[in-house]
Each structure stands twice: as structure tokens, then as C-alpha cells.
C-alpha positions as CSV (number, residue, x, y, z in Angstrom):
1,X,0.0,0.0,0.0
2,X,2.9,2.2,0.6
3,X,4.5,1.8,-2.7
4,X,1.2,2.8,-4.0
5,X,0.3,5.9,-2.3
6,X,3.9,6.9,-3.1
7,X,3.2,6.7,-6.7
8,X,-0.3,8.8,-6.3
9,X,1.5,11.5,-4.5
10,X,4.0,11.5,-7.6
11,X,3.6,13.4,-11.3
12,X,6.2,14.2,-13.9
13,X,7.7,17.9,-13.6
14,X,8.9,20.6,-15.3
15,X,11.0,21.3,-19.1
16,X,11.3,23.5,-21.5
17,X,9.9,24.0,-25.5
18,X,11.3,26.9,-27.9
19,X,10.2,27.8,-31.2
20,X,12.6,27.9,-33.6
21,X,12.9,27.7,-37.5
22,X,12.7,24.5,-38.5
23,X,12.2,22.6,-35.4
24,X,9.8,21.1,-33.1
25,X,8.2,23.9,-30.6
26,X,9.4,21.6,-27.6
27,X,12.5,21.0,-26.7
28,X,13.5,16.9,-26.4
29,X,16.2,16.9,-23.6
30,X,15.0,18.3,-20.6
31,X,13.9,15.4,-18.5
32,X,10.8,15.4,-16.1
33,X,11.3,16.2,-12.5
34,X,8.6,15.1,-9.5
35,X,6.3,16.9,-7.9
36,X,3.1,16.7,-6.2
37,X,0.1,15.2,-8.0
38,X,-2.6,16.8,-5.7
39,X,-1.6,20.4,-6.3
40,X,-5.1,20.7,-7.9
41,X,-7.1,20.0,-4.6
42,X,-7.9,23.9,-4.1
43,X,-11.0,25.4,-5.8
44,X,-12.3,22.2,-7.7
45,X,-14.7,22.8,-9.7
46,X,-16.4,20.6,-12.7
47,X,-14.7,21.3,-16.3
48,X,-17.4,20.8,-18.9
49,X,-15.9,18.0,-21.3
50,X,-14.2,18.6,-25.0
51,X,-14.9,15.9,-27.5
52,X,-12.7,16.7,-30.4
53,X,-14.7,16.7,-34.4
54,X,-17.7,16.3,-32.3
55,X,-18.9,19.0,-29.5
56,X,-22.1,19.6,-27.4
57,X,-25.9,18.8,-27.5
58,X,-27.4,21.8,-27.2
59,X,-30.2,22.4,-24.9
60,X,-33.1,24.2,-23.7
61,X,-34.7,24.7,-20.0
62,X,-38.5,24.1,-20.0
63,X,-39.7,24.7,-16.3
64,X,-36.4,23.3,-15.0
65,X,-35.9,20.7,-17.6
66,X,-32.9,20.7,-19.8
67,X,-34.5,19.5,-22.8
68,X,-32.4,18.0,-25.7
69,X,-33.0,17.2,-29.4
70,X,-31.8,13.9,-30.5
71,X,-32.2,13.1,-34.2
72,X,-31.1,9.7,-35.8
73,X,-30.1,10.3,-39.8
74,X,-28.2,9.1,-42.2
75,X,-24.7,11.5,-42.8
76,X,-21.6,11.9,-45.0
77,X,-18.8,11.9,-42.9
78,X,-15.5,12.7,-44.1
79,X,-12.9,10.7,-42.1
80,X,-9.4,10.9,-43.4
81,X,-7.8,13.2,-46.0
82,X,-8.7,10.6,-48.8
83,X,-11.4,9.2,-47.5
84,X,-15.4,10.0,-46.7
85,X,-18.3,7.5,-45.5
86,X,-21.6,7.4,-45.5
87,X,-22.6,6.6,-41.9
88,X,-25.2,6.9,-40.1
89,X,-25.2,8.9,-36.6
90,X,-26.7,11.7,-34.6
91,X,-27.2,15.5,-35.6
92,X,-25.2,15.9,-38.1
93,X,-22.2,13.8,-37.1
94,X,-20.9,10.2,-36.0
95,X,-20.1,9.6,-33.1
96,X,-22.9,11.7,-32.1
97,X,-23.1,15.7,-29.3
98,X,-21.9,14.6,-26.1
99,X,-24.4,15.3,-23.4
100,X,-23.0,17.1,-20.3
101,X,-25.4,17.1,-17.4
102,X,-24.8,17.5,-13.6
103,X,-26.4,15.0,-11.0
104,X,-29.7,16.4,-9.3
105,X,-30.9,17.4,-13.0
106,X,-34.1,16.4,-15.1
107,X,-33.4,15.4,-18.5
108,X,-36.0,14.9,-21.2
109,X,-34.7,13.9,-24.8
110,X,-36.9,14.1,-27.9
111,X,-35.6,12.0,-30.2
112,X,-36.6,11.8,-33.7
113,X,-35.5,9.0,-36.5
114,X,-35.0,9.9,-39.9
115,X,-33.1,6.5,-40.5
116,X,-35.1,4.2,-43.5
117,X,-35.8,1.4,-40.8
118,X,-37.2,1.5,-37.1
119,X,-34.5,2.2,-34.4
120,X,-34.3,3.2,-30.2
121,X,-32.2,4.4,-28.4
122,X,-30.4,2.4,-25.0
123,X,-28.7,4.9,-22.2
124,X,-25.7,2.4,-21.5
125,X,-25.5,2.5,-17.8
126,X,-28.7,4.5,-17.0
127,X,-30.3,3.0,-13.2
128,X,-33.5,4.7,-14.6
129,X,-37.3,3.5,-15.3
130,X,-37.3,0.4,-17.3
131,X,-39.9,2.4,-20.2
132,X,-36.6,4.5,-20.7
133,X,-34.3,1.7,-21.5
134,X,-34.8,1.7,-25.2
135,X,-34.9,-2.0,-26.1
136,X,-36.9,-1.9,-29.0
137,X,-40.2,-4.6,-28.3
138,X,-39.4,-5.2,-24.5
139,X,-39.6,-1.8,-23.3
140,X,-40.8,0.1,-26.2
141,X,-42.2,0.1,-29.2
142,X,-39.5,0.8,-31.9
143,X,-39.6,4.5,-33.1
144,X,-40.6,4.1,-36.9
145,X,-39.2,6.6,-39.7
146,X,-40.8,9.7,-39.4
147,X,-41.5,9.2,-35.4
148,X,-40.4,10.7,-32.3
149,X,-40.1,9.2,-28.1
150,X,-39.6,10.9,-25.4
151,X,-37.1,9.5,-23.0
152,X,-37.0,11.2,-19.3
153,X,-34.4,11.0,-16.7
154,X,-33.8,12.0,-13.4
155,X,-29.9,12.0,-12.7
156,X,-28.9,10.8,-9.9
157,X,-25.5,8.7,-11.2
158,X,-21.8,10.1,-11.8
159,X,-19.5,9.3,-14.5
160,X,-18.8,8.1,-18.3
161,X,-21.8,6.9,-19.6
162,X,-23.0,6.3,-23.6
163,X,-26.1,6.1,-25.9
164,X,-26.5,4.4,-28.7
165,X,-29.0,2.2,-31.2
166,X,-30.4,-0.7,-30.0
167,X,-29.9,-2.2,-33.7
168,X,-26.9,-3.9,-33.6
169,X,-26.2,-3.3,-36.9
170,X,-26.8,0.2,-36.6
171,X,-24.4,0.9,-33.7
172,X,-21.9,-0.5,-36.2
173,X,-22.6,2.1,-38.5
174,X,-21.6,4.8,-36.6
175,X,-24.7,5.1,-34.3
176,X,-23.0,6.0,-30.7
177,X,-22.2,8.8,-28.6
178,X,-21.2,10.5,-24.7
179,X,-23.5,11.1,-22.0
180,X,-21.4,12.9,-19.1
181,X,-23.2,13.1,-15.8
182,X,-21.2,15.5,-13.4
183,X,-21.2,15.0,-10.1
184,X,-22.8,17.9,-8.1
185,X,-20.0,17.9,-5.2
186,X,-17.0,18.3,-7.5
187,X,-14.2,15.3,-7.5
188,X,-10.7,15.9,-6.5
189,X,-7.9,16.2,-7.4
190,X,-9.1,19.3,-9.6
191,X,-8.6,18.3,-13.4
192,X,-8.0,21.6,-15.5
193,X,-8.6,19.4,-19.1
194,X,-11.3,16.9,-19.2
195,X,-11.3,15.3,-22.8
196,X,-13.9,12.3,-24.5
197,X,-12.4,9.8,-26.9
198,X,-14.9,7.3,-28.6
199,X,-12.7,4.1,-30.5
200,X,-14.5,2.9,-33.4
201,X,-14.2,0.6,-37.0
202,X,-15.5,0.0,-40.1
203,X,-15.0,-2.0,-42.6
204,X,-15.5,-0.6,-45.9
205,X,-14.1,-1.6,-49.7
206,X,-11.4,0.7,-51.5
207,X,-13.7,1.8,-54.0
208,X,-16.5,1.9,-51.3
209,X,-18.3,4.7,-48.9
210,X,-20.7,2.4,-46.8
211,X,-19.3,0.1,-43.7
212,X,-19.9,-3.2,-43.8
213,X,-21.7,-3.8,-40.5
214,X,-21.3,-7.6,-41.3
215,X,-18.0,-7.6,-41.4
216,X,-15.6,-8.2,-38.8
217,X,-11.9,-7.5,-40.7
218,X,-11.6,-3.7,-40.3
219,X,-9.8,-1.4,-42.2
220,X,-10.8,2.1,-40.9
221,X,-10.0,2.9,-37.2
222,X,-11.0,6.1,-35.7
223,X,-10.9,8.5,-33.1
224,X,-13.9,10.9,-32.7
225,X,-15.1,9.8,-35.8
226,X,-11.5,10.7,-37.5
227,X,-8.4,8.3,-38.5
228,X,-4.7,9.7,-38.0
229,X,-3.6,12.0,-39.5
230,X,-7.0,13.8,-39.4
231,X,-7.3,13.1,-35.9
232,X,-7.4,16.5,-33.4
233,X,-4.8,16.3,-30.4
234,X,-5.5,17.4,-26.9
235,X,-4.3,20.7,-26.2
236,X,-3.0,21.1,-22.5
237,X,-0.8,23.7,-20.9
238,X,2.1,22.0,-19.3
239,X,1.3,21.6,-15.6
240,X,-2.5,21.1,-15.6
241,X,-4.3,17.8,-14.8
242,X,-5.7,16.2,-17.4
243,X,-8.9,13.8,-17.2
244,X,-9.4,11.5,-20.7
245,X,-12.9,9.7,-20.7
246,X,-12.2,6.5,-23.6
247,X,-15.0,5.5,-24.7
248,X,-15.4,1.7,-26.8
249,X,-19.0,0.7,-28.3
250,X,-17.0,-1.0,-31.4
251,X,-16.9,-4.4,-32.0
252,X,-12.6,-4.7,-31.2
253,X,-11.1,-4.3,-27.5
254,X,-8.8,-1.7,-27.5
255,X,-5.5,-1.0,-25.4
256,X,-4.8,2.2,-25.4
257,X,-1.5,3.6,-24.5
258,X,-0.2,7.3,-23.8
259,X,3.1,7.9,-24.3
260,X,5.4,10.1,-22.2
261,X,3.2,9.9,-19.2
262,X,1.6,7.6,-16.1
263,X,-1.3,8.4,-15.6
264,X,-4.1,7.0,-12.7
265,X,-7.5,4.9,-13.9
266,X,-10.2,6.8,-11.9
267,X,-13.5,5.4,-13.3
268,X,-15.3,3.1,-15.4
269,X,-18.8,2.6,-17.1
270,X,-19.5,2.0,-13.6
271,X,-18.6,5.7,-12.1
272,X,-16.4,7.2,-10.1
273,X,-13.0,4.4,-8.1
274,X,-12.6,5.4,-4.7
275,X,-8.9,6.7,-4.4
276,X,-7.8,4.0,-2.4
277,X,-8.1,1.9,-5.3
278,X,-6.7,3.6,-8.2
279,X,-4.5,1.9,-10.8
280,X,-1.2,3.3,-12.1
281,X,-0.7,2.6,-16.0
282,X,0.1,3.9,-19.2
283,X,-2.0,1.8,-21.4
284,X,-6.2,0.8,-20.3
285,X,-7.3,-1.7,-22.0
286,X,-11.1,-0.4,-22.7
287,X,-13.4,-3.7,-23.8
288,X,-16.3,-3.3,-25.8
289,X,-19.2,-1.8,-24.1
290,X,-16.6,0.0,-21.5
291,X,-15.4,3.1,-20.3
292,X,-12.2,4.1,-18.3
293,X,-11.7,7.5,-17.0
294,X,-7.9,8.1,-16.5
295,X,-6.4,11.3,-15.1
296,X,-2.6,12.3,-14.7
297,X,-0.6,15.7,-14.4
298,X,0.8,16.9,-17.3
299,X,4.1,17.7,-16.3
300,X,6.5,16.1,-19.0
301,X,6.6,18.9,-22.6
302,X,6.2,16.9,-25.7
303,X,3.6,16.0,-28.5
304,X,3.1,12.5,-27.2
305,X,1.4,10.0,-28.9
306,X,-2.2,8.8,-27.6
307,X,-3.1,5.4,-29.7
308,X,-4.6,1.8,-29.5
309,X,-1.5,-0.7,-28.8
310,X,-3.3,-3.3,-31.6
311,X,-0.6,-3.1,-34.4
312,X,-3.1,-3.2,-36.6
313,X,-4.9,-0.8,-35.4
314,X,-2.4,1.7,-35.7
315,X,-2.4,1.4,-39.7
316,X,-6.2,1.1,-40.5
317,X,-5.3,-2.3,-40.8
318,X,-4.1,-2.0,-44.7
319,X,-5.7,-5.3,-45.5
320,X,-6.9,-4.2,-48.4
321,X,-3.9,-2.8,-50.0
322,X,-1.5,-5.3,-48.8
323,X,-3.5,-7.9,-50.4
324,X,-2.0,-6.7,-53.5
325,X,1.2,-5.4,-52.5
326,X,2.8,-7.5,-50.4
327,X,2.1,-10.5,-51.5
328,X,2.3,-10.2,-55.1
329,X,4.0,-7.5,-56.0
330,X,7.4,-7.4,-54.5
331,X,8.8,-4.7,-52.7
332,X,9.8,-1.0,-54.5
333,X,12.7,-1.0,-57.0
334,X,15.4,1.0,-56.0
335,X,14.9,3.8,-58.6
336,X,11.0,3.9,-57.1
337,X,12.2,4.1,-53.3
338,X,14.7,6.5,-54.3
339,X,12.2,9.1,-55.8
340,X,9.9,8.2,-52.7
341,X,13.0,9.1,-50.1
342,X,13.9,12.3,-52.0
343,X,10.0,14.1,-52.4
344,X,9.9,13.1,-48.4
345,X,13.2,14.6,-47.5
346,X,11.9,17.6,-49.5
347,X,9.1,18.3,-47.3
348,X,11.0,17.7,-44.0
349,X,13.8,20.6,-45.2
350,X,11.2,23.3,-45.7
351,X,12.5,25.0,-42.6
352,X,9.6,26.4,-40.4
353,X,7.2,24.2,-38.4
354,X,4.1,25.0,-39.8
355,X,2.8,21.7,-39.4
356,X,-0.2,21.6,-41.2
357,X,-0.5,19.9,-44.4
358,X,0.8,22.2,-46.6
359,X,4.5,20.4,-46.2
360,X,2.8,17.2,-47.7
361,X,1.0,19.1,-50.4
362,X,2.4,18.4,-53.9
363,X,5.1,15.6,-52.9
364,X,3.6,12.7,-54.5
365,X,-0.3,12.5,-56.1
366,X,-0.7,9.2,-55.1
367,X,-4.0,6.7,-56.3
368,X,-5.4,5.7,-53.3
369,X,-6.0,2.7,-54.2
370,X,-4.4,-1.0,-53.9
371,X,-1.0,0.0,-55.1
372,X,-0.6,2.8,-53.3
373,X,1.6,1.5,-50.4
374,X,4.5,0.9,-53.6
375,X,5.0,4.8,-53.8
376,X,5.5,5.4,-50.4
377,X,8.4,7.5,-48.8
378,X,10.3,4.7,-47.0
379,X,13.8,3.8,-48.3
380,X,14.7,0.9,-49.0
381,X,18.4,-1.2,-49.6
382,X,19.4,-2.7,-52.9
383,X,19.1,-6.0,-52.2
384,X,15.7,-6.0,-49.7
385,X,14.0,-8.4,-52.2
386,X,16.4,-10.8,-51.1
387,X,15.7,-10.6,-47.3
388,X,13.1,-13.2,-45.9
389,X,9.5,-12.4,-45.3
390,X,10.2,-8.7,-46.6
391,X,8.3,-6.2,-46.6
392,X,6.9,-5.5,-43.7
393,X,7.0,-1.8,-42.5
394,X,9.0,-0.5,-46.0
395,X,5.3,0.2,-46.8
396,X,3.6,0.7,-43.3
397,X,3.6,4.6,-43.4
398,X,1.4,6.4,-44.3
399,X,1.0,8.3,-47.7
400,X,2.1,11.7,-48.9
401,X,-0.5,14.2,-49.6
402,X,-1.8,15.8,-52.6
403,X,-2.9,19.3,-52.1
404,X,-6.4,18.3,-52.3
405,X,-6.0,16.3,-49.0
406,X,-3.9,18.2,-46.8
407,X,-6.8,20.5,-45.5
408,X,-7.8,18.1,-42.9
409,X,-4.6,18.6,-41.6
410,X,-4.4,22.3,-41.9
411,X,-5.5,23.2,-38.4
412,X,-4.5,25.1,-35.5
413,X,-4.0,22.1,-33.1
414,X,-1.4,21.0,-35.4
415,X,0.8,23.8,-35.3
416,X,4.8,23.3,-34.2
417,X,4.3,19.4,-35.1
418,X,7.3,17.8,-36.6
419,X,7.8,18.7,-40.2
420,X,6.4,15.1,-42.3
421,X,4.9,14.4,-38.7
422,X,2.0,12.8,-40.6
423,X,3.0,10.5,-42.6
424,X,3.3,8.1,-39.5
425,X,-0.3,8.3,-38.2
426,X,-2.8,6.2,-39.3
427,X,-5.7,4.8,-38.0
428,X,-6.3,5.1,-34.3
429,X,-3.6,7.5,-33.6
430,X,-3.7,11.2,-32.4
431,X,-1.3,13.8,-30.2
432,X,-1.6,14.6,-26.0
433,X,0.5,17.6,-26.5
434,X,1.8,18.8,-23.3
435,X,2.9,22.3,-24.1
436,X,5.1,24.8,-22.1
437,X,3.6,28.2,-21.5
438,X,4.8,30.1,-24.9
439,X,4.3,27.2,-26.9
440,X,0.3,26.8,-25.4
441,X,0.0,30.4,-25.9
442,X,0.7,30.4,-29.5
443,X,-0.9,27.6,-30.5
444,X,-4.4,28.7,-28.5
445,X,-3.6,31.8,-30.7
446,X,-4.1,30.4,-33.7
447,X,-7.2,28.4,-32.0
448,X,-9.1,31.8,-31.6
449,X,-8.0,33.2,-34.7
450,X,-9.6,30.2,-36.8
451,X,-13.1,31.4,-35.0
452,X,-14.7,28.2,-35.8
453,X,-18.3,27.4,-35.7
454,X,-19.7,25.0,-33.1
455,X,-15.8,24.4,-32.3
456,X,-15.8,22.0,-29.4
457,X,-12.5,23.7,-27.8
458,X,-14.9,27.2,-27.6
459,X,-15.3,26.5,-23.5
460,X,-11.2,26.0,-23.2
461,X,-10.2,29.0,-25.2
462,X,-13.2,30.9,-23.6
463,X,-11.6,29.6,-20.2
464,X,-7.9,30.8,-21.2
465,X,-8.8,34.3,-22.4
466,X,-10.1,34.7,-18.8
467,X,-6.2,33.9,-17.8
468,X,-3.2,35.9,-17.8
469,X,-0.5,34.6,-20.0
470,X,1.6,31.7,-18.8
471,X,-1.1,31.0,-15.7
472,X,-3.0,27.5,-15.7
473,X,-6.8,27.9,-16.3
């Protein structure tokens, strides 16, 4: 017990990041230090939750009712540079708003379906009234096309909890999302970032836009509805406490590891651990159907990566394009992996970090198709056709962007990333990027400047602006 109270009392400390033209915005040799990981017990208060690509449900008060709008429909989803689905989720977007409700409150939500076929809605986790549960013929009637039910809650739980389609086949289409219930007595330790992460797959065809809900070989992994590169980091000023909320309703378990950082599992699907019986870990392994709140101070600088463990998760599988590839047709030639090595090296020499895609634009235009992976920028020695069971990752990263598909990567969040940075994310892969003061304060900068609609970092920034320069939120 000792060992372990020592290691709760413990959280990595202080370095140093500079910008500086053509390098990283943190600096890579200044190791962490310890410090105390309750320095956030003063003035807790509950953070309302980001979900990156995603955001809010909106809400109205109707005699002391929040009242929310739920609508099931059928959406094109853009969910990579080169690649948009058509899925079917909630308001506009897959997964769906994130609810954000406090214990003690009354919660009606009318929810309408638009989908072609009959669908419900289940609150995973709900202790409510059994004509609430939303299992279509046993405790309602299945909402036809065109219909609407009322579901009504009275909150009295705490924690990560989901909603989703009761058709199974639906849920695998993209039909999921948050439901945070915040407790009315704060928790502590204070966290100062409190993020969602949903894991999801589908399978679909090269040439296709519409999962497979049948199938159980996966080639598209996402965060939030996006696959790496597209994927939006978390944003945290070095120092604060960070809470991350990973959510699975897939059909895969997924381990997923933080780099750079230990961190403390705090909750399930469940609710709230007591303290006694936290977990140290860098990787939670989140099973289908689960939830595992983890929290940790973010005291080490670095863009660190935050992906599932599953190798094959980490490279949207490539199933499809290795079929053709690897198997038949050989590795590059040397003239190929020459070219390839020469338009990356390009991009990584253009000096500034400007991170977004505009260093990948017009390297290669590449056919995303099943011969793509033979043009790729990985180098490759003359005589690697004659090496056993090659290749394996000669083709594993990802591709270079045309200039069509580098404005998914174009975005605030990304700026100060390492120049060619994304031509090693795929699949389930995004950033926790712990940045020192100046470096937080430039890119939160450029967050406000892009004045996005509906963005779902509008209550952090709001937050900061409140905040003198270099002081945590």
C-alpha cells in the first residue's frame, strides 16, 4: 500500500519547449522532474468535457428541464484526408453531441428517426425506469421513420456513460455517442482538461463509402469519428491535470497507451474508483461496451502519442492494399524508393514548423488505391527483395498528400508538429501535447484566430482568455 500511495502523491515535472525555425516547438532533452500530483485540490470545480470533431448537445430549460433534441439520420462523414463514408449517426455527425449534465438534473430527450428502418435508443449505464431503456419490443415500441419518443431521466448517477442504437447493426454504422453526468459535489484532485475519446471501425471496400456492418476485418480505425492524421490532439498547458474519458461501443477491445506519461484509472462505465483503489498505467485496456476515466498531471513537454496498442490498429489495418502489395507485387525497386525518399526529404527541409498539411501538399499524387503502399516514402536497400518475409513496414507509413487532401490537416491544433509528422499516423492515432507556456500560448492563438463554428474547444479557449498569460486555467 505504501508503494502505492507513493506513486499517487508523484507526477512528472517541469521542461522547457522553444520555437525555432525548423524545429519542433518543444525541446527533447529536458527530463521530467517530480512533484506533487494533488496540487489541484484547491477550488475544484467541474470542467465541462471537449470531444474533439464532435462538440455539445445543445439544450433548452423548460420549467427546470434541460431539454435535448436527438435526431437519428443518415450523414456523409469525411474521415481521413482521402477518405469520406456514408454513416449513419446523430445530428449531423458520427459519433454523435456529447451530453454534459450534472447530478440532481431532469433530463427529457426528444428524439426523432430519420433513419429508412425502425430504431431506439439504450442509455448504457442508465439506473432509470425500465420504459426508458430503449430495447426496442421489450420496453418500447421501436420508433418508426418519421417518429419521435420521449425518453425522461432523473440523474442521480456520476461518471462516463453512452447512448446508442439498440440495432446492432446500426451501432456499427456509426450510431453512438457520450453522455457525461457531473457530479454535483466536485471530484478531486481538480482536473484543469477533461477530454472524450470514442474508439471505433469499419470496414469498408477501396472503391467503397458504406461500412460493412457484417463484417468483422476492419480497415478504418477512428478516433472521434477521424483516423490519424486527421485526428485533433488534446491541447493542455504543461502543468494542468488532465482527465481523458475513452470511450469503446465498437466491436474490437482496444489497449490504449499514452506515451510520455503515467497516468491513474479513476473510473469506469460503472462511475467514479474510490482513491484508495486507483491503478497506475500507461495503457487501459477499454473492452467493448466499456469506459475508463484516466487522469494524470501533465508535467513532462512533448507532442506525445495517444493510440490503441493493436498493431493493426495503428495502420487502419491496410488489408486491403497489402493484399495486392505485399504479397504479389514485391517490394519497391530501388529507382522507385529512391524518388519516394527524395520528395519526403523535401518536405522535411522546408524549414519552419508550420505543421499543417501544406508540407505534404504536392510531394507525391498518389491513387489511393491497392497500389498505393509501392510509392510510399520509405527507403529501401538494394538487395531487400532478397531478405526473408520482406516487406513489412517499408510500406507501413502512411502516404504523402496531394494538395487536395492536406486540408484536414491544416488546423490550429497542429501547429509546431514535426515537419512530415504525418506520414506516421494512421488509423487510431492522435497527439496529447503537453505544451510549455509560450508554446500553449501560441498555439491557442491560432485556435481563436480560426473562430470556428460550433468548435468544441470554444469553452477551453473561452476559459484561457479569462487567464493571464503563462497562468493554468
Amino acid at each position: 500500500m505504501s508503494n502505492r500511495r507513493s506513486f499517487l502523491q508523484r507526477a512528472f515535472g517541469l521542461g522547457a519547449g522553444l520555437f525555432a525555425a525548423g524545429t519542433p516547438i518543444l525541446s527533447e532533452t529536458t527530463p521530467p522532474q517530480h512533484k506533487d500530483a494533488h496540487q489541484h485540490d484547491a477550488s475544484a470545480h467541474n470542467v465541462p468535457v471537449i470531444t474533439t470533431e464532435v462538440g455539445d448537445m445543445p439544450f433548452t430549460v423548460d420549467n427546470g428541464v434541460k431539454v435535448f433534441k436527438l435526431t437519428a439520420q443518415v450523414i456523409r462523414q469525411q474521415i481521413a484526408p482521402n477518405k469520406t463514408l456514408d454513416l449513419w449517426g446523430f445530428n449531423g455527425s458520427s459519433p454523435g453531441p456529447t451530453f454534459q449534465v450534472t447530478e440532481g438534473d431532469r433530463v427529457r430527450v426528444i428524439f426523432e428517426n430519420q433513419l429508412p428502418e425502425p430504431c431506439s435508443i439504450h442509455w448504457h449505464g442508465f439506473e432509470d425506469r425500465i420504459a426508458f431503456d430503449g430495447m426496442p419490443g421489450i420496453s418500447q415500441a421501436p420508433v418508426l421513420p418519421g417518429q419521435q419518443f420521449i425518453y425522461e431521466f432523473d440523474i442521480h448517477q456520476v461518471g462516463t456513460f453512452f447512448y446508442h442504437s439498440h440495432m446492432a447493426m446500426q451501432e456499427m454504422a456509426g450510431m453512438l455517442g457520450a453522455f457525461i453526468m457531473h457530479p454535483r459535489v466536485p471530484h478531486t484532485p481538480h482536473c484543469d482538461r477533461d477530454f472524450v475519446l470514442h474508439f471505433q471501425e469499419y470496414a469498408v471496400l477501396a472503391n467503397n463509402t458504406v461500412p460493412n456492418t457484417a463484417e468483422m476485418e476492419f480497415n478504418w480505425l477512428v478516433i472521434n469519428g477521424k483516423a490519424g492524421p486527421a485526428a485533433t490532439p488534446l491541447i493542455v498547458r504543461q502543468g494542468q491535470r488532465v482527465r481523458m474519458r475513452l470511450i469503446n461501443l465498437g466491436m474490437d477491445h482496444h489497449p490504449i497507451h499514452v506515451h510520455g506519461n503515467t497516468f491513474v484509472t479513476t473510473g469506469t462505465e460503472g462511475g467514479r474508483i474510490p482513491q484508495t483503489a486507483w491503478w497506475p498505467g500507461n495503457t487501459a485496456l477499454v473492452g467493448v461496451a466499456q469506459a475508463r476515466d484516466v487522469e494524470l498531471v501533465a508535467n513532462n513537454p512533448g507532442d506525445w502519442m495517444l493510440h490503441c496498442h493493436l498493431p493493426h490498429h495503428m495502420m487502419n489495418q491496410m488489408s486491403t492494399s497489402l493484399r495486392g502489395d505485399r504479397k504479389t507485387n514485391g517490394p519497391l525497386s530501388q529507382t522507385q524508393s529512391m524518388a519516394a525518399t527524395q520528395a519526403m526529404q523535401q518536405g522535411m527541409q522546408s524549414g519552419e514548423p508550420k505543421t499543417s498539411g501544406d508540407q505534404m501538399a504536392g510531394m507525391m499524387s498518389m491513387d489511393m488505391s491497392s497500389n498505393a503502399m509501392r510509392d510510399q516514402g520509405r527507403s529501401t536497400t538494394p538487395n531487400a527483395s532478397n531478405v526473408p518475409g520482406f516487406p513489412q513496414d517499408a510500406f507501413m507509413e502512411g502516404p504523402m498528400m496531394n494538395a487536395e487532401h492536406t486540408d484536414m490537416l491544416d488546423k490550429p491544433e497542429n501547429y509546431g508538429l514535426r515537419p512530415g509528422w504525418s506520414a506516421s499516423m494512421q488509423g487510431m492515432m492522435t497527439f496529447l501535447r503537453v505544451l510549455p507556456p509560450d508554446a500553449y500560448d501560441a498555439v491557442v492563438n491560432k485556435m481563436r484566430d480560426a473562430r470556428r463554428e460550433n468548435d468544441p474547444y470554444a469553452t477551453m479557449l473561452n476559459a484561457d482568455a479569462l487567464n493571464t498569460k503563462g497562468r493554468r486555467a
